[in-house]
GUBADO-129950 format. One record per atom (N, C-alpha, C, O, CB): y, x, z; residue in one letter. Coordinates in pm, whole numbers, plus 50000, padded with zeros to 5 digits. Last residue first. Glycine has a CB too. Example, Ala and Ser with C-alpha at 12.3 -4.5 7.8 and 13.67 -1.06 7.14 Angstrom:
<nodes>
497755128550708s;498945136750714s;500035129050787s;501145134150804s;499405140850572s;494315131950780a;495505123050780a;496705132050780a;496685142450846a;495535113150905a;
</nodes>
This chain:
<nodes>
669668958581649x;669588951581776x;670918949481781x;671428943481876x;668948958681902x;668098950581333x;669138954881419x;669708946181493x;670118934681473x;670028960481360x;665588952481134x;665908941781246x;666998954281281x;666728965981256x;664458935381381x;665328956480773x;665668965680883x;665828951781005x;666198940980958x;667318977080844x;663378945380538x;664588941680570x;664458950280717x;663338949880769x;664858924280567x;662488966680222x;662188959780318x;663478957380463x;664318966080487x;660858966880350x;662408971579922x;663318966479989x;662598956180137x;662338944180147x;664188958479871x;660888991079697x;660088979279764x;661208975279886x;660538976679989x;658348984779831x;660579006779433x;661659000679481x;660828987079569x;660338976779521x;662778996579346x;658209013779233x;658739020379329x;660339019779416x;661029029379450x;658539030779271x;658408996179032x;657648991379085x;657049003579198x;655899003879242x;656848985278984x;660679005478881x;660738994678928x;659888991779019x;660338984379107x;660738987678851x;661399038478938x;660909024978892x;660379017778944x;659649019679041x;660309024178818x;664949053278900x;663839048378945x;662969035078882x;663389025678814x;664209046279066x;666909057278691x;666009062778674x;664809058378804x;663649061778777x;666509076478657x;669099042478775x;669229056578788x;668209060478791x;668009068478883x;669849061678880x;668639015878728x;669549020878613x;669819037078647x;670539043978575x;671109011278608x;667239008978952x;666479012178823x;667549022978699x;667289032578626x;666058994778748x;669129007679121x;668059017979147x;667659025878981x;667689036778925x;666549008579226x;670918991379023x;671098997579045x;670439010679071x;670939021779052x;671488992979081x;668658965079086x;669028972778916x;669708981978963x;668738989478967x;669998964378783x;668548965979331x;667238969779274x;667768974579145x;667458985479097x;666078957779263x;671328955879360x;670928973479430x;669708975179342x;669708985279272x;670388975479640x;671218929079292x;672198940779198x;671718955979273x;671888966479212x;674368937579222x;669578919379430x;669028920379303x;670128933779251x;669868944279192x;669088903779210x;670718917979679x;669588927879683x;668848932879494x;668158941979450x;668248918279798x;674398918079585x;673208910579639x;671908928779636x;672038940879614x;672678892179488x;676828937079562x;676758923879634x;675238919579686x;674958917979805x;677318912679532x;678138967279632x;677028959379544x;676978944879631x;677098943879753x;675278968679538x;679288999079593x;679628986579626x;678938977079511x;678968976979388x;681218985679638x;678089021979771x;678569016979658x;678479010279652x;677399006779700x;678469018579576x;679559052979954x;678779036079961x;679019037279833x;679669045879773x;679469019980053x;678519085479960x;679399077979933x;678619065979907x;677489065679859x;680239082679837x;676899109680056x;678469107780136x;679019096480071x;680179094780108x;679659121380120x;674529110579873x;674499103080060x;676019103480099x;676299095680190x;673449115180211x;675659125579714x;674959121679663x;675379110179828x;676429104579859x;673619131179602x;675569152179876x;676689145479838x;676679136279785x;677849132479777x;677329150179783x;672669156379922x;673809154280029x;675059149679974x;675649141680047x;674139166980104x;671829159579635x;671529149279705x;672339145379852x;672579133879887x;670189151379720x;672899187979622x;673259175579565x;673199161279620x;674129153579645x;672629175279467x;671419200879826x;673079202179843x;673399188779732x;674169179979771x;673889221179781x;668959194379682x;668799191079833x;670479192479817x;670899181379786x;667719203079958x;669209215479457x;668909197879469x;669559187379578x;670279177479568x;667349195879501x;669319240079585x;670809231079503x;670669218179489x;671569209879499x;671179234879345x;667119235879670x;668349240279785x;669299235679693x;670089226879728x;668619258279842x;665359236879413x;665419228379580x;666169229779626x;666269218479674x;664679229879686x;666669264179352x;666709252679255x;666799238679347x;667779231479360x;665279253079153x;665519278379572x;667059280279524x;667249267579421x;668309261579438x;667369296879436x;662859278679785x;663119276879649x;664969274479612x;665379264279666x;662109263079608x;662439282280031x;663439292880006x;663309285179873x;664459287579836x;663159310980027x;661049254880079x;662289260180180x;663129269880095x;664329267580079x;661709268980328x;659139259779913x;659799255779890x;661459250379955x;662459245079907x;659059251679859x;657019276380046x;657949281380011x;658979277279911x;659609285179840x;657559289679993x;655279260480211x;656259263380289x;657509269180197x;658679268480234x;655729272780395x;654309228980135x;654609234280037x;655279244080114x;656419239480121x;655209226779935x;653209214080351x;652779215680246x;652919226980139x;652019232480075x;653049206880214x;656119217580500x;654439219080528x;653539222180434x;653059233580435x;653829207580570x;657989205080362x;658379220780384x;656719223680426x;656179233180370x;659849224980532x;656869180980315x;656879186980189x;656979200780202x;656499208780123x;657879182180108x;656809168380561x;655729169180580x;655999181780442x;655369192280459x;654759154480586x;660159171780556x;659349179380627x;658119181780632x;657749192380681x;659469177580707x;660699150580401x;660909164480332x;659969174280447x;659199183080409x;662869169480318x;660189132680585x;659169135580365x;659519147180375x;658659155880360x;659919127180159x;661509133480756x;660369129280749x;659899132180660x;658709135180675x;660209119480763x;664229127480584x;663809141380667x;662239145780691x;661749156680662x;664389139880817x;665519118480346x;664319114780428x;663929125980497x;663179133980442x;663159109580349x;669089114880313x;667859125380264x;666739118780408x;667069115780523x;668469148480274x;670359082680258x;670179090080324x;669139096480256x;668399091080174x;670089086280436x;672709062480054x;671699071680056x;671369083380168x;672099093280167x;671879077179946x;673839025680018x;674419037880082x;672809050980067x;671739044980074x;675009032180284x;675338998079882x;674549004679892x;675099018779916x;676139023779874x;673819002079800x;677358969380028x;677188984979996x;675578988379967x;674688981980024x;677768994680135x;678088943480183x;678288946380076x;678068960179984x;678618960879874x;679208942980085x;678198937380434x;679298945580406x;679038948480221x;679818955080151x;679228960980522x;675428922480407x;677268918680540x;677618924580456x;677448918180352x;677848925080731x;673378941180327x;674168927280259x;675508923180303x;676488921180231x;673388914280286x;673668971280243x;673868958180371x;674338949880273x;675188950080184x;675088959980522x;670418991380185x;671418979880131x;672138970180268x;671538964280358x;670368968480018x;669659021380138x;669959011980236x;670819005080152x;671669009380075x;670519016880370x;667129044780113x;668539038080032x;668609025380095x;667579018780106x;668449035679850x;666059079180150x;666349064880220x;667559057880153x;668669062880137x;666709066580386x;664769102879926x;665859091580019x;665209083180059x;664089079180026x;667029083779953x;663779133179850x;663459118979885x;664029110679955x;663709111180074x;662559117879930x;664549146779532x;664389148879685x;664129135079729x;664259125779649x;665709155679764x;664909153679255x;662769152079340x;663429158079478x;663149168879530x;660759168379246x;666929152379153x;666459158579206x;665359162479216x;664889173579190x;666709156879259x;666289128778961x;666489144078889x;666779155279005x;666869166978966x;667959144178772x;664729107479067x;664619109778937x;664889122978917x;664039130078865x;665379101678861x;664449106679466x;665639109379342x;664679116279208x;664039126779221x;667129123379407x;662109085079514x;662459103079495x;663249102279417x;663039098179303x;661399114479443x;662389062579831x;662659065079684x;662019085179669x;661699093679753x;664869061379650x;662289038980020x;662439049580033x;661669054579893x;660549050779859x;662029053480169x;664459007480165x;663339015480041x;663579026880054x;664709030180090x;663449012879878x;666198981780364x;665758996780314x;664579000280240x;663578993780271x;665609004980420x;668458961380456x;667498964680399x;667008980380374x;667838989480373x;667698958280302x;670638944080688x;670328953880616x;668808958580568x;667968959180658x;670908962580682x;672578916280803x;671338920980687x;671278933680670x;672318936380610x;671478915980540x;674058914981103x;674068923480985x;672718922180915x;671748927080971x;674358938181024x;
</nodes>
């Protein structure tokens, strides 16, 4: 399996993914960065209760429930871009799986 990964801030959330590309199968897919968000609940504690964040964060989970179907690493990078990320915050590094 090829798989790749970059770690992003959703444009209109401001939550922070993991965006995974498999090349094999053909998909791009979104995980919430737990890791970020946690150093962010630290930093920031009362953005836990923030209600605007919490609807973000519920977006962005649904947001992560669905592949999308992409062939190469070039079509995910435009894909990124065309949702408001930039360009030169899209760094696709390749995952080893055992």
């Amino acid at each position: 399996m090829n798989l790749y990964k970059t770690h992003i801030i959703h444009p209109h959330t401001h939550v922070p993914l993991i965006v995974y590309f498999n090349e094999t199968e053909g998909f791009v897919s979104f995980e919430r960065d737990e890791r970020v968000l946690n150093a962010m609940y630290n930093v920031k504690r009362d953005l836990a209760l923030n209600k605007q964040f919490q609807e973000s964060l519920r977006r962005a989970t649904l947001l992560c429930e669905t592949q999308y179907p992409l062939d190469t690493l070039k079509e995910a990078e435009e894909f990124l871009r065309k949702i408001g990320i930039d360009e030169k915050n899209i760094y696709f590094e390749q995952v080893l799986v055992h």
